[in-house]
TORPA-4810 file (N, C-alpha, C, O; in nm, 3 decimals):
<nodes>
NODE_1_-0.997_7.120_-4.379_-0.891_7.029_-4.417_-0.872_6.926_-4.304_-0.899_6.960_-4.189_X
NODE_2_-0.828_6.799_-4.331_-0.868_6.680_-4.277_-0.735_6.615_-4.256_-0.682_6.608_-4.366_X
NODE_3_-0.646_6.557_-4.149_-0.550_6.452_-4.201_-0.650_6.311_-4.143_-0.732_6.310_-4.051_X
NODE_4_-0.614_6.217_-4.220_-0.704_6.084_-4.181_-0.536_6.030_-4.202_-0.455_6.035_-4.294_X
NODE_5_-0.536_5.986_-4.086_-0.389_5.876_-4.046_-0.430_5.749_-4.026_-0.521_5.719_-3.949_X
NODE_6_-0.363_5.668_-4.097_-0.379_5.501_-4.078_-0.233_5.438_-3.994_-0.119_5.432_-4.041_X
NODE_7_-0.263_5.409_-3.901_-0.136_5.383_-3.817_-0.096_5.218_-3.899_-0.180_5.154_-3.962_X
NODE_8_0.027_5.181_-3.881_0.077_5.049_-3.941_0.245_5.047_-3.926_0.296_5.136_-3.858_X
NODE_9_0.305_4.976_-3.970_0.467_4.927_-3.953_0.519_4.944_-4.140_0.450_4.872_-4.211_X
NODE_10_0.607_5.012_-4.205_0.619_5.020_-4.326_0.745_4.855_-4.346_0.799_4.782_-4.263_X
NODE_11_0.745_4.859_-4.475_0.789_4.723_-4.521_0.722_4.623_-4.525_0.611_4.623_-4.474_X
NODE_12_0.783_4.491_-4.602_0.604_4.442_-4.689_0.586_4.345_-4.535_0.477_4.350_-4.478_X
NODE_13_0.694_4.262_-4.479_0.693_4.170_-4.354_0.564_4.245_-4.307_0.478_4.166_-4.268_X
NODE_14_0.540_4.339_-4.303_0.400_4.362_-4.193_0.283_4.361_-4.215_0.180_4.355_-4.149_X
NODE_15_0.326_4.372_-4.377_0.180_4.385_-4.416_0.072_4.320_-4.417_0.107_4.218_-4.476_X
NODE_16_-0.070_4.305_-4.384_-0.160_4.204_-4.374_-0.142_4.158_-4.237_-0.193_4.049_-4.209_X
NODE_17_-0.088_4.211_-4.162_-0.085_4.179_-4.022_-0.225_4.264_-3.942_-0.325_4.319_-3.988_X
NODE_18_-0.186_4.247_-3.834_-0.362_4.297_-3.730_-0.251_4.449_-3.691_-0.302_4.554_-3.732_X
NODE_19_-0.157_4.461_-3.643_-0.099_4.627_-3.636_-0.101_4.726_-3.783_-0.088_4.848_-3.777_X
NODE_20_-0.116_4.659_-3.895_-0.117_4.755_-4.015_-0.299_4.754_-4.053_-0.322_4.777_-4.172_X
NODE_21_-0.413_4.732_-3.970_-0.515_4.767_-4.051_-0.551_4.939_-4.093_-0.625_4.992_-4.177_X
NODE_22_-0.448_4.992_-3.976_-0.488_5.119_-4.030_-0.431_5.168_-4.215_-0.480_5.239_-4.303_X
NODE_23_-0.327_5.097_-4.206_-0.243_5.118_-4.362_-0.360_5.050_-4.480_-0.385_5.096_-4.591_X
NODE_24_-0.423_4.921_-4.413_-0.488_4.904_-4.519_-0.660_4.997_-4.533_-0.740_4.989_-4.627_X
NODE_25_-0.670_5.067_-4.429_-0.812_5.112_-4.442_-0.789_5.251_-4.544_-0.858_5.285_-4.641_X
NODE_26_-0.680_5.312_-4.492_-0.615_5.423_-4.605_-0.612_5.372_-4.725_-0.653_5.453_-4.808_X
NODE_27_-0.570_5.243_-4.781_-0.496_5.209_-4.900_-0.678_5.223_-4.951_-0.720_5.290_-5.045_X
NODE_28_-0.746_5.150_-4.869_-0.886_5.114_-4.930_-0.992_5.298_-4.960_-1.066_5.319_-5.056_X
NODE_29_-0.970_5.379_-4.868_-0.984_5.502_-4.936_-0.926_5.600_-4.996_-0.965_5.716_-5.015_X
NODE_30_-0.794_5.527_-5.036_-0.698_5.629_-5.156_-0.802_5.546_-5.246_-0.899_5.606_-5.292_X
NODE_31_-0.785_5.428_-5.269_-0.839_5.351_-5.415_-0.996_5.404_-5.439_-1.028_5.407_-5.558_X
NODE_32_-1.102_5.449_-5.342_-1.204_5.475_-5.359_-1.251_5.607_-5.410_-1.347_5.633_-5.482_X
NODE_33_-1.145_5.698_-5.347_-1.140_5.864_-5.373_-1.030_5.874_-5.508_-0.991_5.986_-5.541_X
NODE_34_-0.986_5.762_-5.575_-0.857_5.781_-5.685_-0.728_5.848_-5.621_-0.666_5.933_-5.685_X
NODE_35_-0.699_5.819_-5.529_-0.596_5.918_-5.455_-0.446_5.825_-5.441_-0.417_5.728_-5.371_X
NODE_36_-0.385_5.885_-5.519_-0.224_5.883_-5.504_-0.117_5.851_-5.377_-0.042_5.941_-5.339_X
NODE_37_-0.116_5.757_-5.332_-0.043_5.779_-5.216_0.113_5.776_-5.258_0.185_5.676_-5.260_X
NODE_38_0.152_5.925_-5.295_0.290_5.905_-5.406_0.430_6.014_-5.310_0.552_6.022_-5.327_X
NODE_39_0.348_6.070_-5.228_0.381_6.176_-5.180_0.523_6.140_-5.018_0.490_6.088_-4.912_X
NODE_40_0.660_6.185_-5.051_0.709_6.126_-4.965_0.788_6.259_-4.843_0.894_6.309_-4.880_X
NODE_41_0.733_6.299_-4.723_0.734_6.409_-4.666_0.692_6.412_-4.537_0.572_6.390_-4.521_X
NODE_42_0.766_6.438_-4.425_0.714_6.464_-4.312_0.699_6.287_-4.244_0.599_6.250_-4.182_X
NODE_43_0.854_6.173_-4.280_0.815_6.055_-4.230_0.725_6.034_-4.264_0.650_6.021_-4.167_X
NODE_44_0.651_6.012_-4.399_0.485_5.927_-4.419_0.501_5.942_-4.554_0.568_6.031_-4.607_X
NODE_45_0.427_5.837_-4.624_0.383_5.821_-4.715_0.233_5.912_-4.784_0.140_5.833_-4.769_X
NODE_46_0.196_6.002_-4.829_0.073_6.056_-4.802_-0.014_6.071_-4.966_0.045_6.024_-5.064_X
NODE_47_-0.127_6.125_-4.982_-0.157_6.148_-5.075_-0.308_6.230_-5.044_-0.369_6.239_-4.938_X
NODE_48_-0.342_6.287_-5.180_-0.454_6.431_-5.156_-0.582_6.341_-5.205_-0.579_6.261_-5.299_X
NODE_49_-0.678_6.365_-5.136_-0.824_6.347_-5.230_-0.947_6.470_-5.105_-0.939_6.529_-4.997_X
NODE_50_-1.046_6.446_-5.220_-1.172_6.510_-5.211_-1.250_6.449_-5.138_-1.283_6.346_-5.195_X
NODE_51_-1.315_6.465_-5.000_-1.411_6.386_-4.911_-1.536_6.481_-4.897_-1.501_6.578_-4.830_X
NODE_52_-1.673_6.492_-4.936_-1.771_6.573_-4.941_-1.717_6.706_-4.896_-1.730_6.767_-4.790_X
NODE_53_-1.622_6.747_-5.064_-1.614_6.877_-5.039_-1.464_6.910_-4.958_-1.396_7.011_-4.974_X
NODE_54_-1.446_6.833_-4.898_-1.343_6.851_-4.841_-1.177_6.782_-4.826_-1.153_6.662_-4.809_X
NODE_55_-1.073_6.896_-4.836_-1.005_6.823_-4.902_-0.911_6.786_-4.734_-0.903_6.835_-4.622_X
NODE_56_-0.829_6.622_-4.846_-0.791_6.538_-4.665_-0.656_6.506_-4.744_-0.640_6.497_-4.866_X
NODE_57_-0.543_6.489_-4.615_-0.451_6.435_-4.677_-0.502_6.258_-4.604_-0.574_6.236_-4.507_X
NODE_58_-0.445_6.178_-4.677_-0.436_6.011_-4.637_-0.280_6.012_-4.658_-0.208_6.051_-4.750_X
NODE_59_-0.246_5.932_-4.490_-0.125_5.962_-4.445_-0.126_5.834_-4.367_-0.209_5.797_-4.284_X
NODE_60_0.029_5.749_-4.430_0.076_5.639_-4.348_0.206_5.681_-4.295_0.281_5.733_-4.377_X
NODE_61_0.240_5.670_-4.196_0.344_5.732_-4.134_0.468_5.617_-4.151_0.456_5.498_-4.121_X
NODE_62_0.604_5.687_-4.212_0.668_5.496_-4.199_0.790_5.544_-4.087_0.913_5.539_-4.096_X
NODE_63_0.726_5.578_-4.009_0.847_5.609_-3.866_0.845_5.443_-3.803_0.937_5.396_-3.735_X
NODE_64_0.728_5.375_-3.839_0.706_5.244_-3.768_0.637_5.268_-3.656_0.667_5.360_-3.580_X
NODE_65_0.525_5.174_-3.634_0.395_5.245_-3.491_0.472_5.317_-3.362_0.416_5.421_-3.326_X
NODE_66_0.567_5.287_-3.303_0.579_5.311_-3.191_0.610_5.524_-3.205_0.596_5.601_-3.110_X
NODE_67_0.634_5.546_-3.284_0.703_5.657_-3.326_0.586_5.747_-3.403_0.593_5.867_-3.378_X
NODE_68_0.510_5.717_-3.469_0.368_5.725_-3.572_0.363_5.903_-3.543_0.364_5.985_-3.635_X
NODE_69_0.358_5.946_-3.374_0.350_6.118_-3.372_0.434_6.177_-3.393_0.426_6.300_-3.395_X
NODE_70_0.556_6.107_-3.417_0.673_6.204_-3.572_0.621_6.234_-3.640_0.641_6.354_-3.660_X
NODE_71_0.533_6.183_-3.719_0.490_6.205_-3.841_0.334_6.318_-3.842_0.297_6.429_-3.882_X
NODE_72_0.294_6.217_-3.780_0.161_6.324_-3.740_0.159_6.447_-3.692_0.089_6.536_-3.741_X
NODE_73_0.266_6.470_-3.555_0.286_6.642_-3.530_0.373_6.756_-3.625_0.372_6.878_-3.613_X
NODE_74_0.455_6.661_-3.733_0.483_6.747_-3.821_0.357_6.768_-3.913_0.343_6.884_-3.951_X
NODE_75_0.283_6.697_-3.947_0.207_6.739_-4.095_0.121_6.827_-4.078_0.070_6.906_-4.157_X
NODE_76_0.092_6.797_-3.887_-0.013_6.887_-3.862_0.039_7.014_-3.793_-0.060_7.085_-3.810_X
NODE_77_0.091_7.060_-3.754_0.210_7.200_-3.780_0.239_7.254_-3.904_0.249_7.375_-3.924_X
NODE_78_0.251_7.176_-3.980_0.277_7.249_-4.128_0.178_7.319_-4.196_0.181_7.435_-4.237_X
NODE_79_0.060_7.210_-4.208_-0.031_7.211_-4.277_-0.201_7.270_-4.129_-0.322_7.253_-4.122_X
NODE_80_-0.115_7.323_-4.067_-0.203_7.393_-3.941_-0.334_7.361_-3.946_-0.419_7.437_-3.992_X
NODE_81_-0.367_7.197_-3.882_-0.446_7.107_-3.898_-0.524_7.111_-3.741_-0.493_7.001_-3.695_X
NODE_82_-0.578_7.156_-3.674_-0.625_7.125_-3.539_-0.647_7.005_-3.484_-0.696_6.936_-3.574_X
NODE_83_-0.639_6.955_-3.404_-0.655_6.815_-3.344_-0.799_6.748_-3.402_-0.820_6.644_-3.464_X
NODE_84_-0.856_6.816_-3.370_-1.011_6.780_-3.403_-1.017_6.742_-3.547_-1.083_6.639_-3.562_X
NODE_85_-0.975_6.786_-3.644_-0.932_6.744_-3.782_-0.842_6.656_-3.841_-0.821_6.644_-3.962_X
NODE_86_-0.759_6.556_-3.692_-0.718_6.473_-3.720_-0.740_6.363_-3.709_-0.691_6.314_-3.607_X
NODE_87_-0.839_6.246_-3.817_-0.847_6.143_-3.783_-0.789_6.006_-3.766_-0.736_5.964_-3.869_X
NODE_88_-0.786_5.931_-3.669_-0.650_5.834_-3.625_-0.707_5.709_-3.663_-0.812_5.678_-3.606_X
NODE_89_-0.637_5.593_-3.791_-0.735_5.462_-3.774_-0.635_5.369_-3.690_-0.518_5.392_-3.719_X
NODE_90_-0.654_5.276_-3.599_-0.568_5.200_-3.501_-0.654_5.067_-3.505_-0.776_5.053_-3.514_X
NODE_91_-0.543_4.966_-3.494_-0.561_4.859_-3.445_-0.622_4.843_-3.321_-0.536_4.891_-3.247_X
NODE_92_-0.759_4.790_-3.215_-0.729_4.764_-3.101_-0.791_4.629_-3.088_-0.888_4.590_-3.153_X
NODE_93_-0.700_4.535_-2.963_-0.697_4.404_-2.910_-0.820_4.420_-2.812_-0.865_4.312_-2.772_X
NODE_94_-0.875_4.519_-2.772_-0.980_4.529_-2.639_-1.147_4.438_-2.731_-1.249_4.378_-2.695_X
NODE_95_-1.069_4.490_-2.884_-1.259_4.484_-2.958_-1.234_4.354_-3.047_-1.143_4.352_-3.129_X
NODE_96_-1.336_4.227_-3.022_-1.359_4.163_-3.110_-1.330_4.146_-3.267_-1.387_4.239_-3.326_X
NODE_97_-1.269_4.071_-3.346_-1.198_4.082_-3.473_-1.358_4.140_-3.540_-1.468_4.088_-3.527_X
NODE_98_-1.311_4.290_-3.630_-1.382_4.327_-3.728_-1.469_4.388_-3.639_-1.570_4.335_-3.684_X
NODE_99_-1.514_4.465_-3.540_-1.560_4.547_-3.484_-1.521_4.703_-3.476_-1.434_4.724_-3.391_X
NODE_100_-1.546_4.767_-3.515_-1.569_4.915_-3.548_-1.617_5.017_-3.420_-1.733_5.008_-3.380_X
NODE_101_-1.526_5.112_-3.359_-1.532_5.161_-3.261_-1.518_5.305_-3.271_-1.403_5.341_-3.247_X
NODE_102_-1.592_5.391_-3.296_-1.594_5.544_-3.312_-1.574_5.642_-3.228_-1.682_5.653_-3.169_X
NODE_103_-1.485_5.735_-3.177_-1.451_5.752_-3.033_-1.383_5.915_-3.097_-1.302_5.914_-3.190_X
NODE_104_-1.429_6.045_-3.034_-1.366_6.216_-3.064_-1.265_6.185_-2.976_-1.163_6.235_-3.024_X
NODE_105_-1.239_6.130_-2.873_-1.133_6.110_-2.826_-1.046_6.051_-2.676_-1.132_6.039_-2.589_X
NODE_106_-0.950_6.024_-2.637_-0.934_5.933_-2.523_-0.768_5.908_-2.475_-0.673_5.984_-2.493_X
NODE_107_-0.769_5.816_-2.428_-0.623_5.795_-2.354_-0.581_5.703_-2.487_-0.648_5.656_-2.579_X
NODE_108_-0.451_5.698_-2.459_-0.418_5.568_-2.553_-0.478_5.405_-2.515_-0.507_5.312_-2.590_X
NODE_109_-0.480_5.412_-2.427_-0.515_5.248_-2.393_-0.407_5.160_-2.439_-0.423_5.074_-2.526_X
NODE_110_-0.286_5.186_-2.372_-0.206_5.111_-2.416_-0.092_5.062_-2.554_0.005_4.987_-2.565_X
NODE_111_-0.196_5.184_-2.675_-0.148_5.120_-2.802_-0.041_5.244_-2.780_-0.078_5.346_-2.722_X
NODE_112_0.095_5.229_-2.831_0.214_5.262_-2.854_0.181_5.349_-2.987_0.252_5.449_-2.968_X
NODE_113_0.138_5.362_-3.067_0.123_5.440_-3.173_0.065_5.547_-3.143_0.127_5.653_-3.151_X
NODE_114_-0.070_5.543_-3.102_-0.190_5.661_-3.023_-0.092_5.746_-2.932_-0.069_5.865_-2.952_X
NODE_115_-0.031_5.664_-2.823_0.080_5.756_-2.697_0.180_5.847_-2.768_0.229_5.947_-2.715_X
NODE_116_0.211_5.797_-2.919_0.332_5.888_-2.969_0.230_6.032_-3.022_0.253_6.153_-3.020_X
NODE_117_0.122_5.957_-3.064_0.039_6.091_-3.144_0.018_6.223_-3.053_0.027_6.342_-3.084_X
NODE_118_-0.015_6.155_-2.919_-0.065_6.222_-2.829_0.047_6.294_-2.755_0.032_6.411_-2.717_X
NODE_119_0.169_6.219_-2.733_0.238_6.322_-2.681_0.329_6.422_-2.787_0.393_6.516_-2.740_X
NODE_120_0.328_6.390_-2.944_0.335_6.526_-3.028_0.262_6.622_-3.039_0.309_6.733_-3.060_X
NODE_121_0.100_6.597_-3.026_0.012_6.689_-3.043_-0.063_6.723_-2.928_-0.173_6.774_-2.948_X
NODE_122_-0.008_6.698_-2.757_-0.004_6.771_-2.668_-0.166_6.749_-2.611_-0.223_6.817_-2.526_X
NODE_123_-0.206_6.658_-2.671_-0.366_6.640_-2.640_-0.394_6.470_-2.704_-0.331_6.388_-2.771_X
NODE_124_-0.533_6.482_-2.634_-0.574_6.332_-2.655_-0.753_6.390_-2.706_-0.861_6.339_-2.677_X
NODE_125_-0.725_6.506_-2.787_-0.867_6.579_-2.810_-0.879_6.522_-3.002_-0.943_6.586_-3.085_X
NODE_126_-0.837_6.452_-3.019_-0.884_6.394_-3.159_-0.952_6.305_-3.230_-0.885_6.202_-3.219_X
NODE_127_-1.020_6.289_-3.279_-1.086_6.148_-3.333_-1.046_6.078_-3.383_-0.990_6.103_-3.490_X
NODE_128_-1.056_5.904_-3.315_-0.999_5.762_-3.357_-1.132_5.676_-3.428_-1.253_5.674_-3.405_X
NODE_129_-1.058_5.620_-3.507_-1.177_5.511_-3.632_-1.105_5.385_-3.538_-0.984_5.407_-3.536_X
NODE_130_-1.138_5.263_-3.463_-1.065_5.119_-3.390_-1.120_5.047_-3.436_-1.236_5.024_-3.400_X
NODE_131_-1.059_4.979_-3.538_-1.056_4.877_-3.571_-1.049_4.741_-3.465_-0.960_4.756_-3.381_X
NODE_132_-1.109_4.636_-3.454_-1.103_4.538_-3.392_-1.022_4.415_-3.416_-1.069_4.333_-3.496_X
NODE_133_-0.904_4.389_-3.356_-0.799_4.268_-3.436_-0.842_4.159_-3.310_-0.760_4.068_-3.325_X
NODE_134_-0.915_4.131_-3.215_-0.978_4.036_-3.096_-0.841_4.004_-3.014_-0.732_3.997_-3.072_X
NODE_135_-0.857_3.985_-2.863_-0.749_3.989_-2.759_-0.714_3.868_-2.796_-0.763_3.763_-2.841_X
NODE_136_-0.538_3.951_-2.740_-0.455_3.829_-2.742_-0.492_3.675_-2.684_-0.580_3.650_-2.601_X
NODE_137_-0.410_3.586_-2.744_-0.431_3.433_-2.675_-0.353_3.434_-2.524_-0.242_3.486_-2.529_X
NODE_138_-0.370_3.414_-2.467_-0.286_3.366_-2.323_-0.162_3.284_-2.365_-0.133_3.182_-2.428_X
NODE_139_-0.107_3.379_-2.298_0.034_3.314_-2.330_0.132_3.396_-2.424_0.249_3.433_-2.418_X
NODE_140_0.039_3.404_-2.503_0.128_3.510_-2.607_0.176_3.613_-2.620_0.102_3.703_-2.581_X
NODE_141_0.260_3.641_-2.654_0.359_3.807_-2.666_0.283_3.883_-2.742_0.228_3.833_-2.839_X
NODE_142_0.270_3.994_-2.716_0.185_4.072_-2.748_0.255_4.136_-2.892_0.205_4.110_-3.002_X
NODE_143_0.330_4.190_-2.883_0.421_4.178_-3.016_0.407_4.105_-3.092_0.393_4.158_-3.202_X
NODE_144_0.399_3.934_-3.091_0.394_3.893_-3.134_0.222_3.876_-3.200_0.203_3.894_-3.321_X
NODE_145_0.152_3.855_-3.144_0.011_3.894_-3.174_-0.029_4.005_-3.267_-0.068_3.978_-3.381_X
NODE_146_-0.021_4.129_-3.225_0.004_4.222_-3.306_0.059_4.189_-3.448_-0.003_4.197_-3.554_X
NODE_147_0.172_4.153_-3.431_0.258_4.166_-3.601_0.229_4.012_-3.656_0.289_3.963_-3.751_X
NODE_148_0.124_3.943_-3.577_0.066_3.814_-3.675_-0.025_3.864_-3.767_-0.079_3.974_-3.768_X
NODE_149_-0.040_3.753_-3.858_-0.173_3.779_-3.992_-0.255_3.689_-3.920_-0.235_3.596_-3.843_X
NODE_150_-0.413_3.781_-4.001_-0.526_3.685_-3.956_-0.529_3.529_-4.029_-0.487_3.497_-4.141_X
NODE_151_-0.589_3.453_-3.930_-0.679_3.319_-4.002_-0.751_3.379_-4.131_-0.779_3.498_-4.148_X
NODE_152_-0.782_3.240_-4.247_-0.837_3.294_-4.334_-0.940_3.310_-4.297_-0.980_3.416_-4.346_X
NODE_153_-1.041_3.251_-4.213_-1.162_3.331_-4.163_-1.163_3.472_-4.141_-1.210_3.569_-4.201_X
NODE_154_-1.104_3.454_-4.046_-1.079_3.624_-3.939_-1.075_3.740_-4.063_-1.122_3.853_-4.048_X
NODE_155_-0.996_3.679_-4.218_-0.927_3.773_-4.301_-1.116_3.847_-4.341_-1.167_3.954_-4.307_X
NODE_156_-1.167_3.740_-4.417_-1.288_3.826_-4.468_-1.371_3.853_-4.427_-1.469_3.882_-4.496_X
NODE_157_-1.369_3.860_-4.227_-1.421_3.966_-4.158_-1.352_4.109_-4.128_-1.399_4.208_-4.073_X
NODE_158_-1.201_4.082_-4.195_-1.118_4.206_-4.195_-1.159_4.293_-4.277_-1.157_4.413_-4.251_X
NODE_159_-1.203_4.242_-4.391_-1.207_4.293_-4.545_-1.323_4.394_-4.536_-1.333_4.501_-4.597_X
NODE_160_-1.430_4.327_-4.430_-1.573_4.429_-4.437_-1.533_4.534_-4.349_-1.582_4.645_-4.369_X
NODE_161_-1.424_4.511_-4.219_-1.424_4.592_-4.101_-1.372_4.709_-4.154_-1.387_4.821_-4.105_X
NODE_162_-1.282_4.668_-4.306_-1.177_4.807_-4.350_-1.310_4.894_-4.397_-1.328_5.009_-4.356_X
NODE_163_-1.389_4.838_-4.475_-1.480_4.907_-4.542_-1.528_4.984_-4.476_-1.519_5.106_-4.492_X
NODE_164_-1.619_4.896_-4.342_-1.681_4.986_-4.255_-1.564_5.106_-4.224_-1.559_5.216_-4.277_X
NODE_165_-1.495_5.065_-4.147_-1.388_5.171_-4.074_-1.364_5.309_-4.185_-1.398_5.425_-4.162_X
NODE_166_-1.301_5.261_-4.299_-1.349_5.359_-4.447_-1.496_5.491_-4.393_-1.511_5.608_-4.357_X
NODE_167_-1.573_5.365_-4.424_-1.693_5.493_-4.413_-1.711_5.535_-4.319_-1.794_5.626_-4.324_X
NODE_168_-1.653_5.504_-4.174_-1.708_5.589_-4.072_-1.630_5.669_-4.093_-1.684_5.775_-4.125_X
NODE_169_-1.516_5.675_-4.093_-1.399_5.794_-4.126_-1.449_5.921_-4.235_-1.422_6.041_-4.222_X
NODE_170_-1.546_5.844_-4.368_-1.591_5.972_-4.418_-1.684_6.011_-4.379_-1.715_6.124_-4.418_X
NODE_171_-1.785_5.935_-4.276_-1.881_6.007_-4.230_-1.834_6.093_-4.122_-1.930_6.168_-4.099_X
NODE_172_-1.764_6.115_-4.064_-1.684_6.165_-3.930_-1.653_6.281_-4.027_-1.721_6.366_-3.969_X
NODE_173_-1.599_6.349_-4.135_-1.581_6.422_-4.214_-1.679_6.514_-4.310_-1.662_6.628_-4.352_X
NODE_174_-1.822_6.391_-4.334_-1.920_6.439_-4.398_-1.994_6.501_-4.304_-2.002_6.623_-4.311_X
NODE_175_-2.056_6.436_-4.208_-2.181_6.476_-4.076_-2.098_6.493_-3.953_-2.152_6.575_-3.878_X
NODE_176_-2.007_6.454_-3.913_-1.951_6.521_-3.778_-1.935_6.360_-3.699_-1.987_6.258_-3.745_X
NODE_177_-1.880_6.362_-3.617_-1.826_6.281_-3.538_-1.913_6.201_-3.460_-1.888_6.083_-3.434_X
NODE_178_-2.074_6.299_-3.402_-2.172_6.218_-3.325_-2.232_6.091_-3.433_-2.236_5.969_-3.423_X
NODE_179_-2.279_6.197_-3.547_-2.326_6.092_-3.634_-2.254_5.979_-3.659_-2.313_5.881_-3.612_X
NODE_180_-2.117_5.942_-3.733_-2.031_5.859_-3.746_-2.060_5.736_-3.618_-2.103_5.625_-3.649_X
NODE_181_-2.026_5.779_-3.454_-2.031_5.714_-3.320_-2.206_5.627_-3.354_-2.209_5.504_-3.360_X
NODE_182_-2.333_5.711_-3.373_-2.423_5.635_-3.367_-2.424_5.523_-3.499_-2.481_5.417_-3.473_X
NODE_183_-2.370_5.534_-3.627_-2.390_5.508_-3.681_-2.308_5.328_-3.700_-2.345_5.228_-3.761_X
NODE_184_-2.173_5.364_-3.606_-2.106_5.219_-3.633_-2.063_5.156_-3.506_-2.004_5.049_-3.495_X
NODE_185_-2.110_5.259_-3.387_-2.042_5.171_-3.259_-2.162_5.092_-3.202_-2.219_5.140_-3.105_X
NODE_186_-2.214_4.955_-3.262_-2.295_4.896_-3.241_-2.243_4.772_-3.235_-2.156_4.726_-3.310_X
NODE_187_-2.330_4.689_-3.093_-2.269_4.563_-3.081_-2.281_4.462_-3.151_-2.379_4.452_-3.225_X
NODE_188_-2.185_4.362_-3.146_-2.151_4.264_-3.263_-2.249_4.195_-3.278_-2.264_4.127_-3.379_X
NODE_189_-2.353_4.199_-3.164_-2.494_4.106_-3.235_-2.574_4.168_-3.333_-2.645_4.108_-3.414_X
NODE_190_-2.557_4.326_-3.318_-2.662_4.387_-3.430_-2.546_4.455_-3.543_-2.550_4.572_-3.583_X
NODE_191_-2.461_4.367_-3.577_-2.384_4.346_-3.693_-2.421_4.230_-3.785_-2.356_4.209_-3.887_X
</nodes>
């Protein structure tokens, strides 16, 4: 059993922003697996599907990012989920827009969502899907960056990154975590 968490901000103001790609990479594998995200419990929005064989909850947490391991250290206490079985999708500013970063596990690096996960679930031993939203502009508030929407360019390099991010997440589930890492953490020229 699997939780796959899409980190994001609930209410529509956020939506389509560079801090909610994790909400939309979930939304994009509820719709692929037919899965319900109807379920309201444990701070999150969640819903059940079938991933080769295996069953996952897809879980948006609406504590709002900074808070995100409310949600996550309850579901996974309840539903006695091991770290290693929890996969995290996050926004990060370090990776080029639409770059795909496969990682069993690490520090937060700063993102406020990851630090809450990590200090509910007492470890930094879990696997993250990073999405790439490209570093801030100089000058700019980082907040503010974050909770902007992409250019329409930037958008339909978003659109493939969810996809990708999607499938590494079920490959991380289907073949294991090494496979997933070789398969999508490749640099943006051999994209």
């Amino acid at each position: 059993m699997y939780l796959i968490v899409g980190l994001g901000n609930p209410c529509k103001q956020y939506d389509m922003t560079r801090h909610n790609i994790g909400f939309h990479t979930i939304d994009y594998i509820a719709d692929k697996y037919g899965a319900k995200l109807t379920k309201l419990k444990f701070k999150a929005v969640y819903g059940e599907a079938t991933i080769s064989g295996e069953k996952v909850y897809l879980v948006k947490p609406q504590t709002y990012m900074n808070l995100s391991g409310d949600s996550v250290g309850e579901m996974a206490q309840f539903y006695k989920i091991p770290p290693e079985n929890i996969i995290v999708i996050n926004d990060d500013i370090s990776l080029d827009v639409g770059i795909i970063r496969v990682r069993p596990k690490g520090s937060a690096g700063g993102h406020n969502g990851i630090k809450s996960i990590i200090a509910h679930l007492g470890t930094q031993e879990f696997p993250r899907v990073k999405v790439g939203v490209g570093e801030k502009p100089a000058r700019m508030d980082l907040a503010d960056y974050v909770l902007g929407h992409f250019s329409k360019e930037e958008q339909a390099t978003m659109d493939d990154a969810v996809k990708e991010a999607a499938d590494a997440v079920c490959e991380i589930v289907n073949v294991g975590i090494a496979q997933a890492m070789n398969d999508h953490n490749r640099k943006k020229e051999e994209k």
